[in-house]
C-alpha positions in Angstrom: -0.2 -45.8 2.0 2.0 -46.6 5.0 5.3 -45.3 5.2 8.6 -47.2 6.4 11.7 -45.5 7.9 14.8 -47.4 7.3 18.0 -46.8 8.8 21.3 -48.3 10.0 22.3 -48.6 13.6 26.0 -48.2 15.2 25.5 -46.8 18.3 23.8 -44.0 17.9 21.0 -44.5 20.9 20.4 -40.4 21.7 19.6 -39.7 17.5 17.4 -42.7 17.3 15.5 -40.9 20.1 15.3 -38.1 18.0 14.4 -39.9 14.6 11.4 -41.8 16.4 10.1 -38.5 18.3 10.2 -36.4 15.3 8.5 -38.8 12.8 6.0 -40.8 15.3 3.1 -39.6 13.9 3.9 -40.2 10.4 5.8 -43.3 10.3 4.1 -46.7 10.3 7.1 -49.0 11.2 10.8 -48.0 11.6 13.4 -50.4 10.1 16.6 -50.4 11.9 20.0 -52.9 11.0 22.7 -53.1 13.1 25.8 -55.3 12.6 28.4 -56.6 15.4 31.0 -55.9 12.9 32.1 -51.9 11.5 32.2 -50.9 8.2 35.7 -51.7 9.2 35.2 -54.7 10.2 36.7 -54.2 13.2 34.3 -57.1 15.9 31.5 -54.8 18.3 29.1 -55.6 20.6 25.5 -55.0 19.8 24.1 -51.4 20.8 20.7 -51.6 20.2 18.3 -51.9 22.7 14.7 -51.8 22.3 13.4 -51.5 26.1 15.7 -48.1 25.4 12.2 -47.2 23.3 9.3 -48.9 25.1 6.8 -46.1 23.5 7.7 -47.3 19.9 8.0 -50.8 20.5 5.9 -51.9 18.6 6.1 -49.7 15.4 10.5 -50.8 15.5 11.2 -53.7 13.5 15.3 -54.5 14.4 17.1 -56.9 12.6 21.1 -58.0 13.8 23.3 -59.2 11.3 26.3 -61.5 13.2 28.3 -62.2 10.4 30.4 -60.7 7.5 29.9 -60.7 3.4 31.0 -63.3 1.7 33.9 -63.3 -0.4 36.0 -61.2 1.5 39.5 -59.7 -0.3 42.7 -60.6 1.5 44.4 -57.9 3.6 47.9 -58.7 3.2 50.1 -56.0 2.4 50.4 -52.3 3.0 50.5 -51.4 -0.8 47.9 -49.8 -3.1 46.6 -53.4 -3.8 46.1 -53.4 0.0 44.2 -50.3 0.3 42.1 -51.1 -2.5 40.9 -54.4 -1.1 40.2 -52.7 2.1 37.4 -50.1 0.0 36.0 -53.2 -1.6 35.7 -54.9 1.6 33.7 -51.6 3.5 31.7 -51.6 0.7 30.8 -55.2 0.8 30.0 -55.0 4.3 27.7 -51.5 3.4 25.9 -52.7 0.7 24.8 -56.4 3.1 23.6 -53.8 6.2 21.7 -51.4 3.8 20.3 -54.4 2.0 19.6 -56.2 5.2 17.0 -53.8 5.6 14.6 -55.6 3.0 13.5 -58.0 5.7 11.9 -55.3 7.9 9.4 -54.4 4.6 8.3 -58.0 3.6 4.8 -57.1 4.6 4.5 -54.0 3.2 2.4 -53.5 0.3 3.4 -52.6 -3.1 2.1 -49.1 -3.1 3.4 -48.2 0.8 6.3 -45.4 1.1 9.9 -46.9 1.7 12.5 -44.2 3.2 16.5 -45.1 3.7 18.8 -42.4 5.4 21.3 -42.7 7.8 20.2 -42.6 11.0 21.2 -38.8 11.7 20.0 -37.5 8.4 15.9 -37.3 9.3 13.7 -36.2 6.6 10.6 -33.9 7.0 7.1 -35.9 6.2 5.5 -33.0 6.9 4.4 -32.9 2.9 4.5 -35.9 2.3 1.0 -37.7 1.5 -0.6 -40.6 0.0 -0.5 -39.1 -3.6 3.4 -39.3 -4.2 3.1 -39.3 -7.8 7.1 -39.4 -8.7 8.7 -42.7 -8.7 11.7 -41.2 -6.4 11.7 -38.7 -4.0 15.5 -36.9 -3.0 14.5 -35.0 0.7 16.7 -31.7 0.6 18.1 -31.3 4.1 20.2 -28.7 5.8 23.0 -29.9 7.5 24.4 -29.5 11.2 27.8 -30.4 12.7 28.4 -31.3 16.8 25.9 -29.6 18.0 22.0 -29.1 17.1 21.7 -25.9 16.1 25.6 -25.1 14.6 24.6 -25.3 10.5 26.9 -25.7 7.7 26.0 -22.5 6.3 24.6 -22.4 2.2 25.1 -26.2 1.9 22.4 -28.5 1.1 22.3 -32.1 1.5 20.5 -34.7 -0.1 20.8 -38.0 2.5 17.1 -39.5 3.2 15.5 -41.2 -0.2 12.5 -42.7 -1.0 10.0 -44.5 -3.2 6.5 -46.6 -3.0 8.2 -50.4 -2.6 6.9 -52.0 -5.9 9.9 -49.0 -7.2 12.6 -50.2 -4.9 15.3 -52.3 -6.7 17.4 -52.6 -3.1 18.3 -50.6 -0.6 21.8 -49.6 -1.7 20.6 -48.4 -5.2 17.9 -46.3 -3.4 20.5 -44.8 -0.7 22.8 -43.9 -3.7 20.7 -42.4 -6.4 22.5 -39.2 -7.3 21.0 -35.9 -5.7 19.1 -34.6 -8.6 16.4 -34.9 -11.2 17.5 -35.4 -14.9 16.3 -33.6 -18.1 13.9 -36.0 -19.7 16.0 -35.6 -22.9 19.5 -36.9 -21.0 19.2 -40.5 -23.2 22.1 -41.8 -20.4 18.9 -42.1 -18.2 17.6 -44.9 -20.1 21.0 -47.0 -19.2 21.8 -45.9 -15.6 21.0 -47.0 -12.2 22.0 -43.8 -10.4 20.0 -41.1 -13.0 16.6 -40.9 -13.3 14.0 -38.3 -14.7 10.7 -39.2 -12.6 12.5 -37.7 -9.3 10.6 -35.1 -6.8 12.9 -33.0 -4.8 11.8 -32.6 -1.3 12.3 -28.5 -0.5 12.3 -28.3 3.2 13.2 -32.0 3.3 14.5 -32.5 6.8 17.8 -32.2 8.8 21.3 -34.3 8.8 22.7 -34.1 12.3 26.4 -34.7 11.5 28.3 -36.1 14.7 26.4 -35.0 17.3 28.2 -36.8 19.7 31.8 -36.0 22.0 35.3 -36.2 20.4 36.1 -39.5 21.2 32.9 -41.1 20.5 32.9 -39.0 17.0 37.2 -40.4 16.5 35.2 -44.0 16.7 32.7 -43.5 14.6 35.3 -41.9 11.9 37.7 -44.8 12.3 35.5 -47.1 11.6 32.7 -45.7 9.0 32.4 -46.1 5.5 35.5 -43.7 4.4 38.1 -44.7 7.6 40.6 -45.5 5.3 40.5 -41.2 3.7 40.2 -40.5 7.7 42.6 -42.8 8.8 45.4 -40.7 6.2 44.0 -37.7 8.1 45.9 -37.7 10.7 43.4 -36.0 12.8 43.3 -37.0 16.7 40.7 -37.2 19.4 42.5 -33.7 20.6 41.6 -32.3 16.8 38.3 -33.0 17.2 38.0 -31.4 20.9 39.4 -28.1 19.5 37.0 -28.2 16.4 34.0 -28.9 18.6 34.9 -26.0 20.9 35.9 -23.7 17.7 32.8 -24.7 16.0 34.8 -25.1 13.1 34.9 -28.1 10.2 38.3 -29.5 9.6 37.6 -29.8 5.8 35.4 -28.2 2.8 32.4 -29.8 1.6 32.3 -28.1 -1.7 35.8 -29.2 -2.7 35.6 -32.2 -5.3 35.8 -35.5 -3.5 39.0 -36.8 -5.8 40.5 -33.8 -4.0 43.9 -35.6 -2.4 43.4 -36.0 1.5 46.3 -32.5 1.7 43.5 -30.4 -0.3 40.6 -31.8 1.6 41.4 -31.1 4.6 43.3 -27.8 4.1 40.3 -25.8 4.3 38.3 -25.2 7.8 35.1 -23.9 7.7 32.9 -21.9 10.4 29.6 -23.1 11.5 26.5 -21.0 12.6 24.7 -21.1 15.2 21.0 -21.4 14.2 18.1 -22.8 15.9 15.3 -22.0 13.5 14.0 -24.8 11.2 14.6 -27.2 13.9 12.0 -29.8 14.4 9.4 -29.3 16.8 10.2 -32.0 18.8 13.9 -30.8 19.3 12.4 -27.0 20.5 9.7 -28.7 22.7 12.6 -30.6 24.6 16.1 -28.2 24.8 16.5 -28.4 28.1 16.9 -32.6 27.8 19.5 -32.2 25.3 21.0 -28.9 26.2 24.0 -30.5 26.3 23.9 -30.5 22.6 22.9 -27.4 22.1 25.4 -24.5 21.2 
């Protein structure tokens, strides 16, 4: 069994780093997409650069998609209607980069491992072996804000999935599988695309390193993500984010319900920990080259 890493690609250069060192000696072939236009779809240049990572150059298989989805909705208004078509549009252009990704596993077999996360959530393969006998596995990962080592404390994160690829209907469905394992007697498993009962959950199953990155590069990446519309009704600045970094502190509450209104959401800071233990190795071995993002 050969296992493929998929991920997306903004402009994230120093995690990528990070996500090769750490899962080198597991990982077959990473699978990386990046588009020259945001989730946005505001126009960028491409970021990715593969001389960056001469020692895994020939275990990355990088794709570049140069053009939008089809079928676009008009943006003409500042209404609701407006608003909406703007979600529908960032989720077009997710659901073409996520699904992009099938061209890097054309040549794997039927039985090899395919795993999709976002480029900062890295699972741990440290279990994982040739006899995956689930048809999903959901990696349980602890979660860290700014820095390394400052954890979101008693929160638990399920961001990399995978299955063998003979499983794998695309790459959005996998990425968006709810975080947990049915009761084999819940019949709305029989219908759904998003509940299933033959899941595995990963204990130990990696780290997601939330915005490891300065204030104005993190304002970017906010602006122009998946939810930059919810940010965007924020309100917060480049100047919020500097004080949060040097606070340590959250500007909103994961636990509240996500059809909390944007007031309730972000009404709530929360304090992050510093903790360095669970790290991976790779991240201990090597401090002093990223001290800079270590609290």
């Amino acid at each position: 069994m050969k296992i493929f890493d998929c991920t997306i690609f903004l402009d994230e250069s120093m995690m990528f780093e990070v996500r090769l060192n750490t899962l080198d000696k597991y990982v077959d072939k990473f699978v990386v997409v990046e588009s020259l236009y945001t989730h946005a779809g505001n126009k960028k240049k491409k970021n990715f650069d593969i001389n960056n990572y001469k020692k895994f150059k020939d275990k990355i298989i990088y794709i570049l998609l140069d053009k939008e989805p089809e079928s676009l909705l008009p943006i003409l208004t500042n209404g609701e209607e407006n608003l909406g078509n703007k979600r529908i549009n960032t989720l077009k252009r997710i659901r073409l980069q996520y699904n992009a990704l099938s061209k890097g596993i054309i040549n794997a077999d039927k039985n090899d491992l395919i795993i999709v996360s976002d480029i900062d959530e890295i699972p741990n393969l440290e279990t994982i072996h040739d006899k995956v006998k689930n048809k999903i596995l959901l990696f349980k990962q602890r979660l860290y804000y700014y820095k390394f080592n400052l954890l979101y404390p008693n929160y638990e994160w399920f961001g990399s999935k995978a299955c063998r690829k003979k499983n794998l209907i695309d790459f959005e469905w996998l990425k968006y599988i709810k975080n947990k394992k049915y009761n084999f007697f819940r019949f709305d498993t029989l219908f759904s695309k998003n509940k299933y009962t033959n899941v595995k959950i990963v204990e130990h199953g990696g780290w997601h390193f939330s915005k490891v990155k300065n204030e104005k590069d993190i304002y970017y990446l906010l602006s122009n993500y998946g939810e930059h519309n919810e940010f965007e009704n924020s309100g917060l600045s480049v100047e919020d984010y500097k004080q949060f970094i040097n606070e340590g502190v959250l500007p909103y509450d994961h636990f509240l319900d996500k059809r909390s209104s944007i007031e309730n959401k972000f009404s709530k800071r929360v304090k992050l920990e510093k903790n360095s233990s669970n790290l991976p190795d790779y991240l201990l071995k090597n401090s002093d080259k990223y001290k800079e993002w270590i609290a």
